[in-house]
C-alpha positions as CSV (number, residue, x, y, z in Angstrom):
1,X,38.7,41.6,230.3
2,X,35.2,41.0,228.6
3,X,32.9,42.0,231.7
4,X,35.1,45.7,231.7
5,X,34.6,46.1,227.8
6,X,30.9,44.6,228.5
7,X,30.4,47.7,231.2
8,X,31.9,50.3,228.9
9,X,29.5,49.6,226.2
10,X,26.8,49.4,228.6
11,X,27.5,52.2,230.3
12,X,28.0,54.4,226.9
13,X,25.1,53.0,225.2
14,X,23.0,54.3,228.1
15,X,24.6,57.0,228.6
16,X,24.6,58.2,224.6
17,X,20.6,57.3,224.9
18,X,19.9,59.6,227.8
19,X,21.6,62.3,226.0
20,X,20.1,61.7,222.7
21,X,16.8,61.3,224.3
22,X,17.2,64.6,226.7
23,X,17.6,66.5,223.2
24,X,14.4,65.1,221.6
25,X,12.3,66.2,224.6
26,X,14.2,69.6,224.6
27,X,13.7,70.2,220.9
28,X,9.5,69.0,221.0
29,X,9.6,71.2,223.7
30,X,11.1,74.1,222.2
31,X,8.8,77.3,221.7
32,X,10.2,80.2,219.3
33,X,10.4,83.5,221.1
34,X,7.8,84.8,218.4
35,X,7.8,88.6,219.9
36,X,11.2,89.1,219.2
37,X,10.8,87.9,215.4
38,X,7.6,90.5,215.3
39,X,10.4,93.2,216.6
40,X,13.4,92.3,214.4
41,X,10.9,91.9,211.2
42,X,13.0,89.0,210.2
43,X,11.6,85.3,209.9
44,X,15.0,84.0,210.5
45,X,17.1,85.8,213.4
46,X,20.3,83.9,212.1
47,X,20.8,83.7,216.0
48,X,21.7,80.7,217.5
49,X,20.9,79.6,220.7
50,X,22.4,76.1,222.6
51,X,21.1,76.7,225.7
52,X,22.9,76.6,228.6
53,X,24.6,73.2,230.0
54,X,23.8,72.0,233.6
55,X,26.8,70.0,234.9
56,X,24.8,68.3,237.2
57,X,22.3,66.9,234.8
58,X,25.4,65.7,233.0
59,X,26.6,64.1,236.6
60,X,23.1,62.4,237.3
61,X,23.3,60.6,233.5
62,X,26.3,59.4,234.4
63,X,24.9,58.4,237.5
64,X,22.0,56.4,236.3
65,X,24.4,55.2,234.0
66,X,26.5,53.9,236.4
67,X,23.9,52.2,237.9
68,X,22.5,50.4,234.6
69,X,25.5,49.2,233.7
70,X,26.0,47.4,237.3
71,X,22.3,46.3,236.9
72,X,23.0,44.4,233.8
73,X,26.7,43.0,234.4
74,X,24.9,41.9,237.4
75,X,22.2,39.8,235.1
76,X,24.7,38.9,233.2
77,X,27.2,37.0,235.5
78,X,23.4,35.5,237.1
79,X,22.6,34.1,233.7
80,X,26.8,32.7,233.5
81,X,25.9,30.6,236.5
82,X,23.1,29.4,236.4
């Protein structure tokens, strides 16, 4: 029972990071459309904008994920043994 919980907070740990991280680079990233702010003659469009999501990069996080979590139970149950 401990090496499931183990690779569920693993697994979401990584996973939560890849997200979090994903939305630093996006928002360091991010340029202001500064044309349209010239045409509206606002300095705050009171628009929001999320984006759209990309199921697959959501997929691929899970992925690597996956794959962490695996990588470190795997460590783990080396460092049990021996």
């Amino acid at each position: 029972m401990l090496k499931y919980i183990g690779f569920t907070v693993i697994f979401l740990g990584v996973y939560f990071l890849l997200q979090i991280g994903t939305g630093i680079v996006s928002t360091f990233f991010y340029t202001p459309d500064i044309q349209e702010v010239i045409e509206t003659g606002s300095v705050f469009s009171g628009k929001i904008e999320f984006g759209n999501t990309d199921p697959a990069l959501v997929i691929l996080f899970g992925i690597i994920s996956f794959c962490a979590a695996m990588g470190v139970m795997k460590v783990f149950k080396k460092i049990a043994k021996g």
